[in-house]
N, CA and C atoms as an extended XYZ file, in Angstrom:
366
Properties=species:S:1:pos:R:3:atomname:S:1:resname:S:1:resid:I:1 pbc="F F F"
N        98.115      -35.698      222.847 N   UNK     1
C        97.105      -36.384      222.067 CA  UNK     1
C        96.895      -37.762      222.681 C   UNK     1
N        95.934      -38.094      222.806 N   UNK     2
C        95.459      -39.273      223.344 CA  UNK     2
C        95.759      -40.564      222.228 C   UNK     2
N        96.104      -41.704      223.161 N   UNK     3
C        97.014      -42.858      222.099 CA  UNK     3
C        97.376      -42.285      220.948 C   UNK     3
N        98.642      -41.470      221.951 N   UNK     4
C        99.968      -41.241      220.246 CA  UNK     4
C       100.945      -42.109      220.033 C   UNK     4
N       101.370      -43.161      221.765 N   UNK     5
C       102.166      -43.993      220.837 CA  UNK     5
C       101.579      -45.838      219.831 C   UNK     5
N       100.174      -45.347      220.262 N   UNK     6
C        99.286      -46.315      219.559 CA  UNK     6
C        99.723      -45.645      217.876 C   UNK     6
N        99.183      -44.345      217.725 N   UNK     7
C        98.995      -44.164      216.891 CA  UNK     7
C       100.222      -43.792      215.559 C   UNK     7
N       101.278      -43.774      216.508 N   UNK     8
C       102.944      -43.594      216.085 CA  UNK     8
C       103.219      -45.250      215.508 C   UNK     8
N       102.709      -46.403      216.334 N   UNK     9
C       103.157      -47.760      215.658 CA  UNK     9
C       102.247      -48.199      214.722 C   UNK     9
N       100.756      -47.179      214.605 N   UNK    10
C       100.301      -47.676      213.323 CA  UNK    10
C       100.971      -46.882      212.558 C   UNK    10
N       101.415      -45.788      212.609 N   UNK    11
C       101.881      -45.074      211.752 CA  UNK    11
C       103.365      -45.925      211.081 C   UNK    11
N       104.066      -46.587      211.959 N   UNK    12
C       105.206      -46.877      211.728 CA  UNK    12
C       105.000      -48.359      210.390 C   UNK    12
N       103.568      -49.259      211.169 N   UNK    13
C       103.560      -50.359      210.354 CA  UNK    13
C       102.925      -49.951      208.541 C   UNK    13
N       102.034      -48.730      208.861 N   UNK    14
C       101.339      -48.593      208.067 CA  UNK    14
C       101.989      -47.957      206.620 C   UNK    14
N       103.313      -47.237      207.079 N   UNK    15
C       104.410      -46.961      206.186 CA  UNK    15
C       105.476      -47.379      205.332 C   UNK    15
N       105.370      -48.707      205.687 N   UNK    16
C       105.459      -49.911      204.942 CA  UNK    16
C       104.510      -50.304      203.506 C   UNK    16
N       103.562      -49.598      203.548 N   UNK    17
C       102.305      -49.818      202.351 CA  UNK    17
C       102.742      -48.657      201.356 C   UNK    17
N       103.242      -48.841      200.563 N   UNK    18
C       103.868      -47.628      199.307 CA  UNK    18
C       102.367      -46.718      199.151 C   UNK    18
N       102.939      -45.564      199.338 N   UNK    19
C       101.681      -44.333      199.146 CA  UNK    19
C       100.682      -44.109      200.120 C   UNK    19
N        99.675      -45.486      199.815 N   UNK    20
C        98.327      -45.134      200.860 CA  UNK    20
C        98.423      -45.276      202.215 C   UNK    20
N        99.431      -45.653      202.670 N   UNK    21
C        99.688      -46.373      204.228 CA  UNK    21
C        99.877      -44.948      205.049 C   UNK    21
N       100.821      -43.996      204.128 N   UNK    22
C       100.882      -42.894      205.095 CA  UNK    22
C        99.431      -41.991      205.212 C   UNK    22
N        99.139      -42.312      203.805 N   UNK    23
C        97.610      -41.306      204.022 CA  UNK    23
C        96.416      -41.877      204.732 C   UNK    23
N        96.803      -42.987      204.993 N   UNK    24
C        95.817      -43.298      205.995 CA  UNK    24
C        96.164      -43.404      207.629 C   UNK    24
N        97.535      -43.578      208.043 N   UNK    25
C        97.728      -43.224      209.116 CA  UNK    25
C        97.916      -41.575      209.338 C   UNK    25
N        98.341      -40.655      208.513 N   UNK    26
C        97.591      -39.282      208.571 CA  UNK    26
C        96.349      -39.146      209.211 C   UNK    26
N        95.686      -39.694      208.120 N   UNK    27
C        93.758      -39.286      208.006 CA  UNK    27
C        93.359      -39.712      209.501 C   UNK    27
N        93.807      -41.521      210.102 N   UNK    28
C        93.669      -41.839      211.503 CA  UNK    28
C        94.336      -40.868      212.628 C   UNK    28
N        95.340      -40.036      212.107 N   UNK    29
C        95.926      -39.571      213.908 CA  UNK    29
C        94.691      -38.096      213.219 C   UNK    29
N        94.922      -37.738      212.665 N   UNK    30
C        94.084      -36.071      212.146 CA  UNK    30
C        92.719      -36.182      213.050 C   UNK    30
N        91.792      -37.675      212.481 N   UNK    31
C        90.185      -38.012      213.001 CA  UNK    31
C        90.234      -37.827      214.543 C   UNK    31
N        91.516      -38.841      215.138 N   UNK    32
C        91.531      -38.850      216.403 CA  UNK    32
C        91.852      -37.851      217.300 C   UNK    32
N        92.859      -36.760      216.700 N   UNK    33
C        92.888      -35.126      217.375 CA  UNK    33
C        91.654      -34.598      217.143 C   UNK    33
N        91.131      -34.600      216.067 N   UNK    34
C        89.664      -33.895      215.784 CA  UNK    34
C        88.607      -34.144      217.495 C   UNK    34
N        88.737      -35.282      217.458 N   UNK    35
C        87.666      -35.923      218.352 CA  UNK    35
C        88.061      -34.858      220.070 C   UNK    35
N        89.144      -34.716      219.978 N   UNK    36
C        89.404      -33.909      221.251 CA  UNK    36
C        89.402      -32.363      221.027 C   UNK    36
N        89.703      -31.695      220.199 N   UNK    37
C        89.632      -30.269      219.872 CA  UNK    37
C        90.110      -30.330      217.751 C   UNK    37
N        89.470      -29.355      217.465 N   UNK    38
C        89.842      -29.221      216.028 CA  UNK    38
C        91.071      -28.556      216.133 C   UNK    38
N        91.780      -27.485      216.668 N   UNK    39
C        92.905      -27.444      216.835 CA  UNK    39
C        93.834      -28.607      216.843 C   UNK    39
N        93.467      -29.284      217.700 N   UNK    40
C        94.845      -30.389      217.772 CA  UNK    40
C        95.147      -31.388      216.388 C   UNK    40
N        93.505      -31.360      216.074 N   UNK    41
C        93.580      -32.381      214.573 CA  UNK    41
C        94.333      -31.620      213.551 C   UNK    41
N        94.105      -29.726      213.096 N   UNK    42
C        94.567      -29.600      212.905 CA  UNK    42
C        96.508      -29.235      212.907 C   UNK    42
N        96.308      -29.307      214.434 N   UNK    43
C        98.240      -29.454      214.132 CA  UNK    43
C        98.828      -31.420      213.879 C   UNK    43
N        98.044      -31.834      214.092 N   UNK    44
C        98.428      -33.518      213.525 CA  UNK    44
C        98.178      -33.820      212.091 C   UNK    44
N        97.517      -32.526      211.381 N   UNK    45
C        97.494      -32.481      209.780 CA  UNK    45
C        98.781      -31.811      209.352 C   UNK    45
N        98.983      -30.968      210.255 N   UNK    46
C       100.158      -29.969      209.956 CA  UNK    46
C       101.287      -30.743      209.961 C   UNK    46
N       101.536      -31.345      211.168 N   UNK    47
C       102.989      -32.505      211.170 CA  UNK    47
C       103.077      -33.257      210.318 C   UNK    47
N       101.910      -33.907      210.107 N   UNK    48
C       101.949      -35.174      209.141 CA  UNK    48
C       102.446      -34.577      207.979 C   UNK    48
N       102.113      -33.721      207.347 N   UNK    49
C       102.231      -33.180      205.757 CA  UNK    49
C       103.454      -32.913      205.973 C   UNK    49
N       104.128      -32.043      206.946 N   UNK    50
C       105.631      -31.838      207.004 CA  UNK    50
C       106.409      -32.993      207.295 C   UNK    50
N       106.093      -34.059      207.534 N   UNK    51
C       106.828      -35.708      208.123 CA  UNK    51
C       106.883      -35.611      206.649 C   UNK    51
N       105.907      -36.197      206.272 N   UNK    52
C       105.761      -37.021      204.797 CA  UNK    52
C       106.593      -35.563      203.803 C   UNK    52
N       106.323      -34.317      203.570 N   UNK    53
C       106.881      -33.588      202.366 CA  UNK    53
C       108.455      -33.791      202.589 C   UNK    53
N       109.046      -33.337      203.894 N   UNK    54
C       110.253      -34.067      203.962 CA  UNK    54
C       111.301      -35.732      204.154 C   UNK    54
N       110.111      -36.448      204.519 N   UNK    55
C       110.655      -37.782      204.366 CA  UNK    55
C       110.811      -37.550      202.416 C   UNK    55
N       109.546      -37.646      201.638 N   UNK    56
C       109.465      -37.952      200.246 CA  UNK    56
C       110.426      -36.964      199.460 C   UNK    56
N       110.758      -35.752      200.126 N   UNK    57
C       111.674      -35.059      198.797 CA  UNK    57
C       112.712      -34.812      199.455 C   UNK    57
N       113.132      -35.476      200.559 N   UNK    58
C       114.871      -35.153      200.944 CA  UNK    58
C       115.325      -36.956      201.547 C   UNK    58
N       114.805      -37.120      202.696 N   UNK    59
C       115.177      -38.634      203.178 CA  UNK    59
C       115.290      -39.517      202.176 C   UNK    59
N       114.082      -39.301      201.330 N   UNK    60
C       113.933      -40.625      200.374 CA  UNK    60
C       114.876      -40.913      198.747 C   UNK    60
N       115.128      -39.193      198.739 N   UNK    61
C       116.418      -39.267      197.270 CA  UNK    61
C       117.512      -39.809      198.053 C   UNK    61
N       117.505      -39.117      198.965 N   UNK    62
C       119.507      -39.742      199.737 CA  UNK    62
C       119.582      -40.768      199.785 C   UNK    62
N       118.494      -41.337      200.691 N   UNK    63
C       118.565      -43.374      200.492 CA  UNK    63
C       118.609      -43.797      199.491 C   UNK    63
N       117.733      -43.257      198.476 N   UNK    64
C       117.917      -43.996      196.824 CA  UNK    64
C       119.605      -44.133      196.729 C   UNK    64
N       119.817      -42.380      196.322 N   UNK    65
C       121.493      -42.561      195.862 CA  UNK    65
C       122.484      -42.961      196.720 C   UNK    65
N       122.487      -43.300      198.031 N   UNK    66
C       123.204      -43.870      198.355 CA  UNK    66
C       123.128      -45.295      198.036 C   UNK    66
N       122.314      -46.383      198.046 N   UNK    67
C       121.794      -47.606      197.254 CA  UNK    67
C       121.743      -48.052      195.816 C   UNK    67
N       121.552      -47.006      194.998 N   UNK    68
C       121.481      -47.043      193.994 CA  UNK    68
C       122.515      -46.248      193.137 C   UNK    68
N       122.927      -45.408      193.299 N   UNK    69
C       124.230      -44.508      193.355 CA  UNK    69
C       123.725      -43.419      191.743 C   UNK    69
N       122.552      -43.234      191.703 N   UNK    70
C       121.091      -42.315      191.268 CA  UNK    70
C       121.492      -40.835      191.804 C   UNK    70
N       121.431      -39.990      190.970 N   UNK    71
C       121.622      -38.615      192.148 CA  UNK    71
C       120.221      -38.443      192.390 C   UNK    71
N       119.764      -37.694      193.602 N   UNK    72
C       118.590      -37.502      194.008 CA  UNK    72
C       117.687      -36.618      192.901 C   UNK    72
N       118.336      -35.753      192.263 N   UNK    73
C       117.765      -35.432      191.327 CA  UNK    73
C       116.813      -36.020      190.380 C   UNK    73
N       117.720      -36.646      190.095 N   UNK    74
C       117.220      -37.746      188.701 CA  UNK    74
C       116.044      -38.822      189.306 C   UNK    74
N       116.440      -39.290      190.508 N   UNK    75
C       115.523      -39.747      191.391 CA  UNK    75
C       114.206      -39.092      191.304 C   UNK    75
N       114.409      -37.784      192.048 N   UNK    76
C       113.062      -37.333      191.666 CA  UNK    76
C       112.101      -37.008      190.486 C   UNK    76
N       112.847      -36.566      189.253 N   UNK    77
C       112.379      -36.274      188.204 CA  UNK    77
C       111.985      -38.171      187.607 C   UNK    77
N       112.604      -38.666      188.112 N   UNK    78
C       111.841      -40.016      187.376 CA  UNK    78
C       110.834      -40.754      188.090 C   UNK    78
N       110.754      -40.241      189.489 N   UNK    79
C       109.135      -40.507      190.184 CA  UNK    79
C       108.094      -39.725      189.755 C   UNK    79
N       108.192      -38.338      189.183 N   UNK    80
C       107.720      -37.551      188.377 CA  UNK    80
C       107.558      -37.826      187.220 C   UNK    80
N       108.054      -38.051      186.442 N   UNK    81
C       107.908      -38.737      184.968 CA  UNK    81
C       107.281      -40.011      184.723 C   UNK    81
N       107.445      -41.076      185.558 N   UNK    82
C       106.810      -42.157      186.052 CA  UNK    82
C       105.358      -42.004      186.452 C   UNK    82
N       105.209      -41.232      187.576 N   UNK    83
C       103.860      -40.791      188.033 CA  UNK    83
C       102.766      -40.622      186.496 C   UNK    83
N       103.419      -39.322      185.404 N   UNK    84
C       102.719      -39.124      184.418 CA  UNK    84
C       102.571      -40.123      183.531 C   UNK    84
N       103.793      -40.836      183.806 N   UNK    85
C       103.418      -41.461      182.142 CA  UNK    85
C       102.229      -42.796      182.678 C   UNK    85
N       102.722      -43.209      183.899 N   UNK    86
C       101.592      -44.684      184.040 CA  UNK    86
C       101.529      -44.870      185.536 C   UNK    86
N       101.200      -43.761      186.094 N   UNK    87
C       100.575      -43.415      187.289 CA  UNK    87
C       101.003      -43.497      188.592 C   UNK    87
N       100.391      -44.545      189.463 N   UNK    88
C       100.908      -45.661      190.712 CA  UNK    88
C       102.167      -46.498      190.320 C   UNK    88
N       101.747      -46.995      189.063 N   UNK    89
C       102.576      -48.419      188.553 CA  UNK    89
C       104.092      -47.736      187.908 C   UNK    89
N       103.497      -46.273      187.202 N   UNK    90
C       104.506      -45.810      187.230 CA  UNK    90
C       106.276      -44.992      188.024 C   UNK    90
N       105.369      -44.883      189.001 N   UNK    91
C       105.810      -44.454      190.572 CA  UNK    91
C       106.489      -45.997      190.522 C   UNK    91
N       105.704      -46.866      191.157 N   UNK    92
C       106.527      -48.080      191.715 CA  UNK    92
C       107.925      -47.941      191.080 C   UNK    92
N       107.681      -48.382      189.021 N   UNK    93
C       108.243      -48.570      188.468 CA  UNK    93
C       109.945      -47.928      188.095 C   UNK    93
N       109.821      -46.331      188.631 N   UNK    94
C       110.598      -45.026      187.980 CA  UNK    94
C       111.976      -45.278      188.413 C   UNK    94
N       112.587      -45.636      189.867 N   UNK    95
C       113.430      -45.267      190.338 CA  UNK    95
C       114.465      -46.908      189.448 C   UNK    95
N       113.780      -47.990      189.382 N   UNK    96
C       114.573      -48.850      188.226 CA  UNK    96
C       114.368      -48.796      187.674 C   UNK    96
N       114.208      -48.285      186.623 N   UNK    97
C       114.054      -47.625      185.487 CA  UNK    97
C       115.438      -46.990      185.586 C   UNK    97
N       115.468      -45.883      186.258 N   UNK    98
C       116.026      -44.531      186.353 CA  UNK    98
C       117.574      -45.753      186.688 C   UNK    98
N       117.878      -46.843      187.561 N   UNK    99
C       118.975      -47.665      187.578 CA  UNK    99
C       119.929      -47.675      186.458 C   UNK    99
N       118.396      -48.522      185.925 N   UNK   100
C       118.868      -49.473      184.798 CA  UNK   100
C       119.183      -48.922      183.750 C   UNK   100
N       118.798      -47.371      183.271 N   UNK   101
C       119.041      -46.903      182.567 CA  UNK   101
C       120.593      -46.173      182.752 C   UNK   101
N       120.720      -46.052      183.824 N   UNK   102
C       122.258      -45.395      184.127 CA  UNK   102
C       123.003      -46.413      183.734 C   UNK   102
N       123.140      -47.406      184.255 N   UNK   103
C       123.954      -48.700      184.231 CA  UNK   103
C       123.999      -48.869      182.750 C   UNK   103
N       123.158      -48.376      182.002 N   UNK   104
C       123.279      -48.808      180.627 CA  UNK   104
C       124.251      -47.748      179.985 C   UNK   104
N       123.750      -46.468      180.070 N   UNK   105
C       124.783      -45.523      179.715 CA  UNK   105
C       126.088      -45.674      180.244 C   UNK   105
N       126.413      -45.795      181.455 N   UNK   106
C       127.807      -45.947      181.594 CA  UNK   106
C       128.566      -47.019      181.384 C   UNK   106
N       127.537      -48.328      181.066 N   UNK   107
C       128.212      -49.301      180.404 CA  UNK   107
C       128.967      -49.149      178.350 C   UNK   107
N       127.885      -48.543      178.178 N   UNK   108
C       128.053      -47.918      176.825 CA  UNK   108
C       128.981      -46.876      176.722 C   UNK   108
N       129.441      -45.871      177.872 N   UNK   109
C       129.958      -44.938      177.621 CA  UNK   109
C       131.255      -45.955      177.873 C   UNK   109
N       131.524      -46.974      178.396 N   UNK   110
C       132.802      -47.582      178.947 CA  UNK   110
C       133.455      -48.157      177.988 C   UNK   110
N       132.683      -49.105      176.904 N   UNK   111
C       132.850      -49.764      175.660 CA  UNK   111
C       133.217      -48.654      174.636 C   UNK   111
N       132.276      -47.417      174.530 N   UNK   112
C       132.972      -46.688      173.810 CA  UNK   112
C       134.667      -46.084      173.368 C   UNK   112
N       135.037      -46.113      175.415 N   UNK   113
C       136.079      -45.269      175.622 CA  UNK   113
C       137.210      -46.674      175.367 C   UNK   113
N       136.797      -47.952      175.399 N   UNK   114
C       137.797      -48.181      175.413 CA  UNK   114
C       138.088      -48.929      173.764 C   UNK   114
N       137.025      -48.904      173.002 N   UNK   115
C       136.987      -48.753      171.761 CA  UNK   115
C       137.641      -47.372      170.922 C   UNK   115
N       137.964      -46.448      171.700 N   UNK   116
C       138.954      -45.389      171.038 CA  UNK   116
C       140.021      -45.260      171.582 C   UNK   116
N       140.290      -46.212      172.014 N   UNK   117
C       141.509      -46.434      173.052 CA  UNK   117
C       141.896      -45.688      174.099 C   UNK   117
N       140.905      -45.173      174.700 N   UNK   118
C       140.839      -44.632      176.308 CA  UNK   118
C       140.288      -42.760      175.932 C   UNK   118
N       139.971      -42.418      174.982 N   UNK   119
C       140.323      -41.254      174.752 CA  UNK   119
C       138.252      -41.312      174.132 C   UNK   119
N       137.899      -40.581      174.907 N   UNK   120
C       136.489      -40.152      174.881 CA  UNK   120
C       135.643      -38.972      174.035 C   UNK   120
N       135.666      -39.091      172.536 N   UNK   121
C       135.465      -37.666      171.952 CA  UNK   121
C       133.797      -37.527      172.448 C   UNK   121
N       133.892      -36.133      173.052 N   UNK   122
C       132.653      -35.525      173.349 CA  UNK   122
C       131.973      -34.834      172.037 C   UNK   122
């Protein structure tokens, strides 16, 4: 493909922009394969969607829980839950959320246990 590593360092800066950055360095390498054969645009649609489906639902839980110590799970279901309840802002918002809310339970579950003197009735 003609300027791919042009189009690899917009890709790189442009991924930095939460959400739209990748879909627009997508949409730019896709236009620019187009321009040489529709084949090629379409396999630079094809990569891209497989970059991004596996960066967003495997790379990106592990980094959370390793940082945040979040299982990826919960990670995801609260970018999901986030997404619905208040959209973009909710997205931004989900994964502290999803923190702060742990930190709260296990702070509570800690006070509990040691309010029954170490002994935790389930």
């Amino acid at each position: 493909m003609k300027y791919a590593l042009v189009l690899g360092l917009i890709a790189g800066v442009l991924e930095l922009i939460p959400i739209v950055g990748p879909i627009f360095a997508g949409a730019l390498a896709v236009s620019i394969g187009m321009t040489s054969s529709l084949t090629l645009g379409v396999y630079a649609l094809i990569l891209f969607l497989g970059i991004q489906q596996l960066e967003n639902n495997v790379l990106v839980p592990l980094v959370m829980r390793r940082h945040t110590g979040v299982h990826p799970v919960m990670i995801l279901i609260s970018i999901l839950g986030g997404a619905q309840i208040a959209g973009v802002v909710g997205v931004l918002l989900a994964v502290p959320t999803a923190v702060f809310l742990q930190e709260m339970a296990e702070e509570w579950m800690s006070v509990k246990s040691k309010k029954s003197g170490g002994k935790l009735a389930v």
